[in-house]
C-alpha positions in Angstrom: 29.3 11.5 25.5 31.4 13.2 28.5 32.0 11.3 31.9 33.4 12.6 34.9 36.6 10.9 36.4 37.6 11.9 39.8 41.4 12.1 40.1 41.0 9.1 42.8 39.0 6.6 41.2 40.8 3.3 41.2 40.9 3.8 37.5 43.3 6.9 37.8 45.8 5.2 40.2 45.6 1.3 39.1 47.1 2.1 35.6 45.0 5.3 34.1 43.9 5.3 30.5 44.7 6.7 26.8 43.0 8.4 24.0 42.2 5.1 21.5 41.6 2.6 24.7 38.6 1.0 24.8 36.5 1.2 28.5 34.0 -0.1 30.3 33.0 1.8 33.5 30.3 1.8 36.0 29.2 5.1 35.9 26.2 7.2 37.9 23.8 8.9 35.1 22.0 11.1 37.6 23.0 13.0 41.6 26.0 13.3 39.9 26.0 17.1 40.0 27.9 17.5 43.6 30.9 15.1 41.6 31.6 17.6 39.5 33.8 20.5 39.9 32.8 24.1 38.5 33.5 23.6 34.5 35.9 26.3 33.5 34.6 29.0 31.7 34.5 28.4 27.8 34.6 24.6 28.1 31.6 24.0 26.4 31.1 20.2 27.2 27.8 18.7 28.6 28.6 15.9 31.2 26.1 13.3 31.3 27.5 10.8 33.8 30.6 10.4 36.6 32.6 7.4 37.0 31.3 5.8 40.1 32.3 1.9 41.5 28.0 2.0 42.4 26.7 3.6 39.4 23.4 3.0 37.9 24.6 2.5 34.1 28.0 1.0 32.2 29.5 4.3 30.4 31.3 2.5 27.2 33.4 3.0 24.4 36.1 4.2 23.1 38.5 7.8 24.6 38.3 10.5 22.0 39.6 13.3 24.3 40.4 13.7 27.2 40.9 17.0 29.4 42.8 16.8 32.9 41.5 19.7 35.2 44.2 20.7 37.9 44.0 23.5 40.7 42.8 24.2 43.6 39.2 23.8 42.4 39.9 22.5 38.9 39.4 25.4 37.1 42.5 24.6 34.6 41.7 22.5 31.8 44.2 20.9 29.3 43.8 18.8 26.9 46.1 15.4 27.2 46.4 11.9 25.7 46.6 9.8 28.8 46.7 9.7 32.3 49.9 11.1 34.0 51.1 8.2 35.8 54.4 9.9 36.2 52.9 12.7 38.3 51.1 10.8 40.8 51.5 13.2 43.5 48.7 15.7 41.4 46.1 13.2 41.2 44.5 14.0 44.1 44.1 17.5 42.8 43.0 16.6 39.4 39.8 15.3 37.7 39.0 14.8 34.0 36.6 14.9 31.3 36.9 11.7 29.3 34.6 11.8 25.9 34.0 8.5 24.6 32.6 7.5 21.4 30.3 4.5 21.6 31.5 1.7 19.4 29.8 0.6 16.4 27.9 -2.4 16.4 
């Protein structure tokens, strides 16, 4: 599954995460639609929920991929393996696509 992770979510700035960690998020599974920035062309991903302190569900699991988006309306997507703690300054101009794989019971 895909979640949306706005650039200034407390998760971004307090520390980020990696592809291979293991998360637990409170997460909105619907009106999540205005969240999320125009998807670049030829992304091809289906977002099902965005990373919200007063979601309705816990998104879970563990980081397959994850795709930063940067510009002015985060329309450049790259593929990364964690959160770029060392460029704090683009954050604010940044969300990403964070696929998790739900762990097996």
């Amino acid at each position: 599954m895909w979640t949306w992770v706005d650039g200034a979510e407390d998760i971004v700035v307090d520390g980020g995460f990696a592809v291979g960690d293991e998360v637990a998020w409170a997460a909105l599974s619907t009106g999540f639609a205005d969240l999320l920035p125009q998807l670049p062309d030829g992304l091809g991903v289906e977002v099902t929920s965005a990373v919200d302190d007063e979601g309705d569900v816990e998104v879970a699991g563990t980081i397959s991929r994850i795709v930063m988006l940067t510009g002015r309306r985060r329309t450049a997507a790259h593929e990364i393996g964690g959160t770029p703690a060392e460029h704090v300054q683009v954050l604010d101009m940044a969300g990403f696509l964070v696929q998790l794989d739900e762990d097996a019971s």
